[in-house]
C-alpha positions as CSV (number, residue, x, y, z in Angstrom):
1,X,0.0,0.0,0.0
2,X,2.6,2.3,0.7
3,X,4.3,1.9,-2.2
4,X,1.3,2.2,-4.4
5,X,0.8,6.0,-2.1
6,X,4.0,6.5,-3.5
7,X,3.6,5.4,-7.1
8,X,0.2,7.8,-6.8
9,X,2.2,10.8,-5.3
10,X,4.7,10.4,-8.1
11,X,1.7,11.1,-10.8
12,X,0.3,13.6,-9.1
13,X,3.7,15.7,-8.9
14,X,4.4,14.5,-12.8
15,X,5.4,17.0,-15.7
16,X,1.9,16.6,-17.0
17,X,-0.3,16.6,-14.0
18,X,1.7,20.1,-12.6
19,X,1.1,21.3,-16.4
20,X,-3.0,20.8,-15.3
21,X,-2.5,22.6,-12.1
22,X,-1.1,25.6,-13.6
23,X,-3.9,25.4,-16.5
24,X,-6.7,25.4,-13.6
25,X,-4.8,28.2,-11.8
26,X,-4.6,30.6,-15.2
27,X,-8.5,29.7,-16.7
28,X,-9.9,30.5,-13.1
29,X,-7.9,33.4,-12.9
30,X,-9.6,34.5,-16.2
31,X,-13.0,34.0,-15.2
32,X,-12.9,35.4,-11.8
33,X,-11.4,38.3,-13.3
34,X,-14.1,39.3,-15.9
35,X,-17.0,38.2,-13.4
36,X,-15.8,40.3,-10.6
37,X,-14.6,42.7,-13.0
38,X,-17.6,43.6,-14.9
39,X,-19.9,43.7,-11.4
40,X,-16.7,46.5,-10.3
41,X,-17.5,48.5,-13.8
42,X,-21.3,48.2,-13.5
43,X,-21.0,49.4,-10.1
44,X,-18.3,52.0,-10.9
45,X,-21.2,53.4,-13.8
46,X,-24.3,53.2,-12.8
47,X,-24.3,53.0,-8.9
48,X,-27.4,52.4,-8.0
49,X,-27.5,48.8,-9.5
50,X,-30.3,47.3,-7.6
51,X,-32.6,49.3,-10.1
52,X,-30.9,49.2,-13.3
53,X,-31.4,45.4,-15.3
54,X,-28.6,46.7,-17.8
55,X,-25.8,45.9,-15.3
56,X,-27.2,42.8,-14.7
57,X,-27.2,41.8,-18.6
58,X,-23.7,43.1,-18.7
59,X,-22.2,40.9,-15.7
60,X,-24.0,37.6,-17.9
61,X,-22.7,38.3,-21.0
62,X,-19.2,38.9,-19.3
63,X,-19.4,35.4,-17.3
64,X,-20.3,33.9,-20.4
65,X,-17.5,34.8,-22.4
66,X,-14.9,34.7,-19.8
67,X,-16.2,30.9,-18.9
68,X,-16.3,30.0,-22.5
69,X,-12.7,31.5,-23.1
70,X,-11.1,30.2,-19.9
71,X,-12.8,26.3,-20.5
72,X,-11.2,26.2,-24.0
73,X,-8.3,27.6,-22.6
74,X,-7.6,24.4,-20.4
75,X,-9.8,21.7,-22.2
76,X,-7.0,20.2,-24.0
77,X,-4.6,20.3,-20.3
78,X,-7.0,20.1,-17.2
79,X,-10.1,19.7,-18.8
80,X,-11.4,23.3,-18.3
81,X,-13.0,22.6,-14.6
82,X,-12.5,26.2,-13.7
83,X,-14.9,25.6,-11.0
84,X,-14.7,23.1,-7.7
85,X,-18.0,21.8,-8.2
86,X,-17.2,20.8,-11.4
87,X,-14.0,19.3,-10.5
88,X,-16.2,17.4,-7.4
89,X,-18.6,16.1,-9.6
90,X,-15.5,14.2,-11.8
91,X,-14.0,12.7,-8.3
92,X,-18.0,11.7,-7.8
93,X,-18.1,10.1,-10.9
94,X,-14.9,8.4,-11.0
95,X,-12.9,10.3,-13.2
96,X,-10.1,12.0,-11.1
97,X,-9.2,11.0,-8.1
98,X,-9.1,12.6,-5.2
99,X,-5.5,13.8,-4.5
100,X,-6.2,15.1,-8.1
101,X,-9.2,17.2,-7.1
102,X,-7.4,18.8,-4.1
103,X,-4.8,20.1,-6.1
104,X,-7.5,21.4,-8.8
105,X,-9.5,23.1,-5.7
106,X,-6.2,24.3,-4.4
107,X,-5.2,25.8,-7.9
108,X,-8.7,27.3,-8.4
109,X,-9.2,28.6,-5.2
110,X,-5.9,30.6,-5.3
111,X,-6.6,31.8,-9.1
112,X,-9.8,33.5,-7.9
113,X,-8.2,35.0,-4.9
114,X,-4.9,36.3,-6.9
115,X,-7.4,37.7,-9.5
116,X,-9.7,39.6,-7.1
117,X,-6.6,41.0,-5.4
118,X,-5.6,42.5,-8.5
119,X,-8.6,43.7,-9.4
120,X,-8.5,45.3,-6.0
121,X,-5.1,47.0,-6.6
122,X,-5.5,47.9,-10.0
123,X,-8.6,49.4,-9.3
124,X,-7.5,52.0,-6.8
125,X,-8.9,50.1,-4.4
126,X,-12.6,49.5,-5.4
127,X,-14.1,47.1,-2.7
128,X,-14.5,43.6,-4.4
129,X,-18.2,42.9,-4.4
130,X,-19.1,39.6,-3.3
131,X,-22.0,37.3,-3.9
132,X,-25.0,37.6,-1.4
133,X,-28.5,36.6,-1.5
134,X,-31.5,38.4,-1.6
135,X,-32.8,40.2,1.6
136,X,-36.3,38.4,0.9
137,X,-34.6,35.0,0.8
138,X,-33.4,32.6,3.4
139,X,-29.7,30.5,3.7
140,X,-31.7,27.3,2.7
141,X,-33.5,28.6,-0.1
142,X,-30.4,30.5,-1.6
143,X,-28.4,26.9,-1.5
144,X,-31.6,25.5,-3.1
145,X,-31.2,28.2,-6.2
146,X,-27.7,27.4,-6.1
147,X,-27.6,24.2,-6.2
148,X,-30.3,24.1,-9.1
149,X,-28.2,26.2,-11.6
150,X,-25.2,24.3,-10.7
151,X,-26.7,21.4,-11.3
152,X,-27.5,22.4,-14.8
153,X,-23.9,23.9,-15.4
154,X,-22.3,20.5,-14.1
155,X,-25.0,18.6,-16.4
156,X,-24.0,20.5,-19.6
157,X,-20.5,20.4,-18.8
158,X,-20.9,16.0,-18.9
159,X,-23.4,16.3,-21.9
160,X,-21.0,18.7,-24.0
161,X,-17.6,16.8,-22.8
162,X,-19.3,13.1,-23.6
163,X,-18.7,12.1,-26.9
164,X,-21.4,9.2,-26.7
165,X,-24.1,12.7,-26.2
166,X,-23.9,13.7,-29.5
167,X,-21.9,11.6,-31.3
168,X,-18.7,13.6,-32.0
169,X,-15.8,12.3,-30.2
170,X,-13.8,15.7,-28.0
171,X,-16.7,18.0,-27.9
172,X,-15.4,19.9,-24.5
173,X,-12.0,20.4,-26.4
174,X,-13.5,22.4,-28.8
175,X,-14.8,26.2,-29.2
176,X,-18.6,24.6,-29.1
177,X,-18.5,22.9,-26.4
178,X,-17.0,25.9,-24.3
179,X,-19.2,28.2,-25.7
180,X,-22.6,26.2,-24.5
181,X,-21.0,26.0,-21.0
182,X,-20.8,29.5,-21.4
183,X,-23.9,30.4,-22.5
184,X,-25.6,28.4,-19.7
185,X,-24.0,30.0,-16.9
186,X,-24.7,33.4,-18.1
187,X,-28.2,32.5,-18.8
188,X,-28.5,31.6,-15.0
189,X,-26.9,34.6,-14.2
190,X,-29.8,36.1,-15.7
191,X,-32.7,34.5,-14.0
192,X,-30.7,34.6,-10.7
193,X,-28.5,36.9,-10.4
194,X,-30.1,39.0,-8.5
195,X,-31.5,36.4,-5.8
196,X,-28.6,34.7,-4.8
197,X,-25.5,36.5,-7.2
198,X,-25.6,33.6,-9.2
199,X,-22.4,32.3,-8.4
200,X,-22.6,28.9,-9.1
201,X,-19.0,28.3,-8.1
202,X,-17.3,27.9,-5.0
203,X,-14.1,29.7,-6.4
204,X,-16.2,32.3,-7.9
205,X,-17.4,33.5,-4.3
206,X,-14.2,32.2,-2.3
207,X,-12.2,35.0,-3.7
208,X,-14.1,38.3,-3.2
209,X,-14.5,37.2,0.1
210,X,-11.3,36.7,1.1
211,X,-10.3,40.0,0.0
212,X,-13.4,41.9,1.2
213,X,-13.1,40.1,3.9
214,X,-16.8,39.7,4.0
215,X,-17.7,35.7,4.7
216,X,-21.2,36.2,4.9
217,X,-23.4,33.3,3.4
218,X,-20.4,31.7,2.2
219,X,-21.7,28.6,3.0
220,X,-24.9,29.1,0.4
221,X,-21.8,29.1,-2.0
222,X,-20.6,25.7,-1.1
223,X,-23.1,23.6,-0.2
224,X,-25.3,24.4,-2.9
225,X,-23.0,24.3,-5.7
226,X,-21.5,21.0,-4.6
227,X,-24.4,19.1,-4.1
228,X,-26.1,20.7,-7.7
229,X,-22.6,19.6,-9.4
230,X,-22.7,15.7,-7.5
231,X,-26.8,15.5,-8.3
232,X,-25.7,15.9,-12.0
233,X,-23.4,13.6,-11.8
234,X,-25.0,11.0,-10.8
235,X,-27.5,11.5,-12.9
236,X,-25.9,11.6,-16.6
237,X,-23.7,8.9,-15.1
238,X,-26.4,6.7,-14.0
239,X,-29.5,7.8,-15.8
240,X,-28.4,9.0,-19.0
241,X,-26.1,6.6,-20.0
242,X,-26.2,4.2,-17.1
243,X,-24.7,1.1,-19.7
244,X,-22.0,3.0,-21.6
245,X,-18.4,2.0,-21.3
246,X,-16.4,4.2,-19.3
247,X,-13.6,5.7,-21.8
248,X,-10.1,4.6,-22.0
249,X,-7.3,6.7,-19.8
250,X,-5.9,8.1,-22.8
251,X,-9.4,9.1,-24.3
252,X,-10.7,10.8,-21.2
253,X,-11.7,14.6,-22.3
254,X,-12.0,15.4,-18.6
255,X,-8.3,16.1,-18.0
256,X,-4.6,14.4,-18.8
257,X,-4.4,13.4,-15.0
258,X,-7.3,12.6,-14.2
259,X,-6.2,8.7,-13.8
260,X,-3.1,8.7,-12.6
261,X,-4.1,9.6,-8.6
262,X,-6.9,7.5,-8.4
């Protein structure tokens, strides 16, 4: 057993699977950076933001492209997680294992902190707004709404990164399949957004509130999102395509390391 640890340990420090940590590290880093980024400019021009819809429209279509652009990005490295939901449902599903997904959470988790820092700096010191839920709404019913949209996230991300869904082998390597992950998460930014922030991301919320300093509700931001992303899982896995063959280590779309720590 020990020297199987050790054989495991070795993968998970290999050329290729560091080369995945660093690719999580720079595509969250993107993301966080244009979602915090465009709330900090929509807040910068029209203030009042609780009554204008246009800044809420311009944070979605910002989270949309920055997802779709930091998911191709890593597709072809990591497997474009860029989210530790995302990365949770995988372990859930078998297809990284769990030293793997630590590393992943620990890469994304600093990418979004770095990223809000230097929004923070760059911005002559602009607080970093963080997620928070609606006055009208309570803890459990904001992890409910989270946990809703990240299920449907973590389910497109499975149906666009299966080959067997549409027939096309590599979908989540390519500018399609990035761009319907995209487009889903900024449509739920616009039916949520302004109930819960529509966060759908652990990272997404971790970061402004470390720098802000503010960890109010954090928890909304975890345990929703989590069990949304393990729901889906579990679901394409075991619904969808309950009798597929699980693809070959060196045809999994999900990442190039995802089978070396299991």
């Amino acid at each position: 057993m020990a020297s199987n640890l050790r054989v495991h340990l070795k993968h998970c420090f290999s050329p290729p699977s560091l080369r995945s940590y660093f690719a999580e590290f720079i595509s969250t880093f993107l993301f966080v950076f244009t979602a915090v980024g465009s709330a900090i400019s929509a807040r910068m021009l029209t203030p009042d933001v609780t009554s204008n819809a246009s800044s809420l429209v311009a944070t979605a279509v910002a989270q949309s492209f920055g997802l779709f652009a930091a998911v191709f990005i890593a597709a072809d490295v990591s497997g474009g997680h860029v989210n530790p939901a995302v990365t949770f449902a995988f372990a859930i599903g078998g297809h990284i294992g769990v030293p793997t997904a630590i590393f992943y959470w620990t890469c994304q988790l600093l990418g979004s902190t770095l990223a809000c820092l230097v929004l923070h700096f760059l911005s002559a010191g602009q607080a970093v707004p963080t997620t928070r839920i609606a006055v009208e709404m309570t803890g459990f019913g904001a992890s409910i709404v989270e946990g809703v949209m990240t299920f449907m996230v973590v389910y497109t991300v499975h149906v666009a990164g299966d080959p067997r869904g549409q027939g096309r082998k590599g979908l989540a390597t390519s500018a399609l399949g990035a761009l319907v992950v995209g487009l889903v998460t900024g449509a739920c930014v616009l039916a949520a957004g302004s109930l819960t922030g529509a966060s759908m991301n652990p990272a997404r919320s971790f970061g402004p509130a470390v720098v802000s300093g503010d960890f109010k509700n954090q928890a909304v931001y975890w345990a929703g999102p989590m069990i949304g992303a393990a729901v889906a899982a579990l679901v394409h896995q075991n619904l969808v395509f309950p009798s597929a063959p699980e693809p070959l280590p060196h045809e999994s779309r999900h990442g190039s390391v995802e089978t070396m720590c299991a």
